[in-house]
Wavefront OBJ file of the C-alpha trace (Angstrom):
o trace
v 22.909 46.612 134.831
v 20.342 46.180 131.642
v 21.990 48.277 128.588
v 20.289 49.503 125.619
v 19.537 47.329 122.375
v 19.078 48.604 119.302
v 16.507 48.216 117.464
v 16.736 45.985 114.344
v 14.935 46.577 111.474
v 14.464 42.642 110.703
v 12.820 42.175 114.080
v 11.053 45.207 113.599
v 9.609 43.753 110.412
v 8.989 40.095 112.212
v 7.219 41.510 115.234
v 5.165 43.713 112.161
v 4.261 40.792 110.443
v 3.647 38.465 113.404
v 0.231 37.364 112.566
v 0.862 36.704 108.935
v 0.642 32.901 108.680
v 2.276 32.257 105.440
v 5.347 34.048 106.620
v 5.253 32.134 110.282
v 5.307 29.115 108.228
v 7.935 29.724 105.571
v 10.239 30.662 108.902
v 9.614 27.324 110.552
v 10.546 25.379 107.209
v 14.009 27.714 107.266
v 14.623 26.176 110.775
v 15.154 22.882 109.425
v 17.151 22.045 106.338
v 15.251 24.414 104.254
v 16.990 27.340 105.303
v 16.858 28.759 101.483
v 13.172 29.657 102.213
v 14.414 32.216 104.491
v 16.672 34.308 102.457
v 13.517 35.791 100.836
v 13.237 37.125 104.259
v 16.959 38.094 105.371
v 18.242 39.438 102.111
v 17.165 42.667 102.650
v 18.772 43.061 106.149
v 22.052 42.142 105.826
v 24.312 44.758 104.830
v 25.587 45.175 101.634
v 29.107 45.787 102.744
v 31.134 42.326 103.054
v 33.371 42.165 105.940
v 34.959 39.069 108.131
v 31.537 39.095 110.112
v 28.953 38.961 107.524
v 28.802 35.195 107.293
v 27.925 35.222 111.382
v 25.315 37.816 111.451
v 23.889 36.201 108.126
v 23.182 33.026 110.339
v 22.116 35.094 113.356
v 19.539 36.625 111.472
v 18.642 32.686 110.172
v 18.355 31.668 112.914
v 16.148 34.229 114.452
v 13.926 34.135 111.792
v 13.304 30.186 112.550
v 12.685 30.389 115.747
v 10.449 33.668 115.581
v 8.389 31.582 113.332
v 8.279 28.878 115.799
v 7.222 31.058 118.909
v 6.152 34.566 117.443
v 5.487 36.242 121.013
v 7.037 39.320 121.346
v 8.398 41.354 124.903
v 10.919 44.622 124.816
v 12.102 43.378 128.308
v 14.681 40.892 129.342
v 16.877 38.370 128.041
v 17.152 34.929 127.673
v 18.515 34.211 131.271
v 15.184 36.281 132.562
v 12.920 34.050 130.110
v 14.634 30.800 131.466
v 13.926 31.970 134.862
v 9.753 32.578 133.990
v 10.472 28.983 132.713
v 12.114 27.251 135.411
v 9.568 29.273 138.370
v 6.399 28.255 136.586
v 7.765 24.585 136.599
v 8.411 24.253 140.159
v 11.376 22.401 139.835
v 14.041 24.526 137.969
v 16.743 21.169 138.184
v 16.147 20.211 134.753
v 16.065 24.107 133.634
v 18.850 24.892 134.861
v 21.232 22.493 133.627
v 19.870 22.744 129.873
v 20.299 26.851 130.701
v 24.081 26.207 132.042
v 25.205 24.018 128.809
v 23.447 26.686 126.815
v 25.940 29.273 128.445
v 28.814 27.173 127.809
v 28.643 26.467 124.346
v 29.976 28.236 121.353
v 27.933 29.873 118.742
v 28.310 27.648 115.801
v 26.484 25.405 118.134
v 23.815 26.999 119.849
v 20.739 26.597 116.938
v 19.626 23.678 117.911
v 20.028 24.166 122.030
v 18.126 28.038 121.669
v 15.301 26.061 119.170
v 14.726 23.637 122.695
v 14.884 27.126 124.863
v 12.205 28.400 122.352
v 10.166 25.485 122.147
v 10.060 25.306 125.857
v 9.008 29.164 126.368
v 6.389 28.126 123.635
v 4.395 25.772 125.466
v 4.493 28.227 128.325
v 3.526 30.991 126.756
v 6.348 33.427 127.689
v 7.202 36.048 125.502
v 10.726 36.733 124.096
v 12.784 39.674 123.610
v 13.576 38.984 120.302
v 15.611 42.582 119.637
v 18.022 41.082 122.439
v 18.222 38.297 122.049
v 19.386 38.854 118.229
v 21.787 41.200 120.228
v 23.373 38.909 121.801
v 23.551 36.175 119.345
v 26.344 38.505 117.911
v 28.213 39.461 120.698
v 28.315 35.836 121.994
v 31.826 34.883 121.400
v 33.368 37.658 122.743
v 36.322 37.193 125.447
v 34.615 38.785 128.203
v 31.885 36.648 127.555
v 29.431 39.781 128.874
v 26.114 38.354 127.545
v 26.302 34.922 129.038
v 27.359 36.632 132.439
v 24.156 38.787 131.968
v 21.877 36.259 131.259
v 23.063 34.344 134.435
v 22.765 37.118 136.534
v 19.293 37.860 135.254
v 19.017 34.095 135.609
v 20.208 33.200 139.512
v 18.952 36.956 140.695
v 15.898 35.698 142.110
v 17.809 32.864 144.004
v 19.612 35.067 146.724
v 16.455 34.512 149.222
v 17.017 31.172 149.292
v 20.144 31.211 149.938
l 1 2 3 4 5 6 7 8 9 10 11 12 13 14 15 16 17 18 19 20 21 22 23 24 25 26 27 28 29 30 31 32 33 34 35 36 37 38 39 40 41 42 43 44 45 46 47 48 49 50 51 52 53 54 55 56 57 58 59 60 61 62 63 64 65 66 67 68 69 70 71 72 73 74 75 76 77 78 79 80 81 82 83 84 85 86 87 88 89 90 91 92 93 94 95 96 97 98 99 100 101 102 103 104 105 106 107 108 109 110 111 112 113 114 115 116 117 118 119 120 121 122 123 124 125 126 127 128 129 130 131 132 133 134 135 136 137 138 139 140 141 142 143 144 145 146 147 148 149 150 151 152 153 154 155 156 157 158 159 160 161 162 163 164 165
């Protein structure tokens, strides 16, 4: 069952700004080792109260803010596992998709930048949108025990599958 996502006032301003080139660019730089570029852009979404999680959602919203500049398309449906699936249906041949989308669901956060930039890159070149609001969602409740969001975006993933089963 889909729940609700808040809206976030930093992907509210990125969708807002979406066509502005200079910003699209200065986002892209931040996803490679110039990720200073990008706290002209974060600072004023993160919270001023510091707290054990402020470091994490300080590089959620970093990283987000790269890879909007990459692909700046913009849906309020879905997740990632529902993006993948666009991706691996318009190729044909979801082998390769799926295995890049199954070590993406096994990994830990601290490690899924450069993984999610491929994912990106990929829904890029095909032109399919991403929920950006969830997916910035579910960047921060990644590592939790119950591991909810990675079993949601394999359902929304695999749900398609059960006729050819």
């Amino acid at each position: 069952m889909p729940y609700e996502t808040p809206e976030h006032p930093f992907i509210s301003f990125l969708e807002k700004n979406a066509s502005d080139r200079a910003l699209l660019a200065d986002l892209r730089r931040g996803l490679g080792s110039n990720r200073i570029v990008l706290y002209r852009y974060i600072t004023p979404f993160i919270s001023a109260a510091q707290d054990d999680n402020s470091a994490a959602r300080e590089a959620d919203l970093l990283l987000i803010g790269g890879l909007f500049g990459l692909h700046p398309v913009s849906t309020r449906t879905g997740n990632m596992g529902d993006h993948l699936r666009a991706l691996a249906q318009d190729a044909g041949d979801d082998t390769a998709t799926t295995r890049r989308f199954v070590q993406l669901l096994n990994l830990r956060r601290p490690t899924l930048d450069v993984p999610l930039r491929q994912h990106i890159s990929l829904l890029k070149a095909k032109e399919i949108p991403v929920n950006w609001q969830q997916l910035l969602a579910d960047l921060r409740r990644w590592d939790a025990p119950s591991r909810a969001v990675q079993k949601q975006w394999a359902r929304a993933y695999w749900r398609s599958n059960a006729k050819k089963l």
